[in-house]
C-alpha positions as CSV (number, residue, x, y, z in Angstrom):
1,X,-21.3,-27.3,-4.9
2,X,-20.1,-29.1,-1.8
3,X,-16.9,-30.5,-0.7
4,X,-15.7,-33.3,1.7
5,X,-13.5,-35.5,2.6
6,X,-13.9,-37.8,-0.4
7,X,-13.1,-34.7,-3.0
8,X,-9.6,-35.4,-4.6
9,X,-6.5,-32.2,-4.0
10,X,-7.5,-32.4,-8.5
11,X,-11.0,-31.6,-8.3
12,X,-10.5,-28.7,-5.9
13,X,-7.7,-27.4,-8.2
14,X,-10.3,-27.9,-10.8
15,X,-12.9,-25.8,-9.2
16,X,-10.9,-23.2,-8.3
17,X,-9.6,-22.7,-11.8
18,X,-12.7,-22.9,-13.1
19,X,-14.0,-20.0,-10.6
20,X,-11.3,-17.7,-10.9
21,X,-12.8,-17.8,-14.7
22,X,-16.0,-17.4,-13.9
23,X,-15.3,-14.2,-11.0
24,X,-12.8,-12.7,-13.3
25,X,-15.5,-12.7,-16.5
26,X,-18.5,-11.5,-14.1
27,X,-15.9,-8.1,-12.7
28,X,-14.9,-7.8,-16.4
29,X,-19.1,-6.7,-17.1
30,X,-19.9,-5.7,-13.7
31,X,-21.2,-2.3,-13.6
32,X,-19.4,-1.3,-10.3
33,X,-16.4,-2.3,-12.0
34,X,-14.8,1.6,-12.2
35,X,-16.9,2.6,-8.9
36,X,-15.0,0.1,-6.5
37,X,-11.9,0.0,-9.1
38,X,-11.3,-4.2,-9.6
């Protein structure tokens, strides 16, 4: 994953969508989940 200055204001919507997904499934079966209270 890179970005520069030919990456479109869409496709860095895109991946931020996509990883707020991805971070809020990986806290949702993380183990530390009730120890640091996400």
């Amino acid at each position: 994953l890179s970005f520069g200055y030919m990456n479109t204001l869409d496709e860095i919507n895109q991946t931020v969508e996509v990883l707020k997904k991805v971070i809020s499934e990986l806290r949702s079966v993380s183990p530390y989940k009730t120890k640091y209270n996400f």
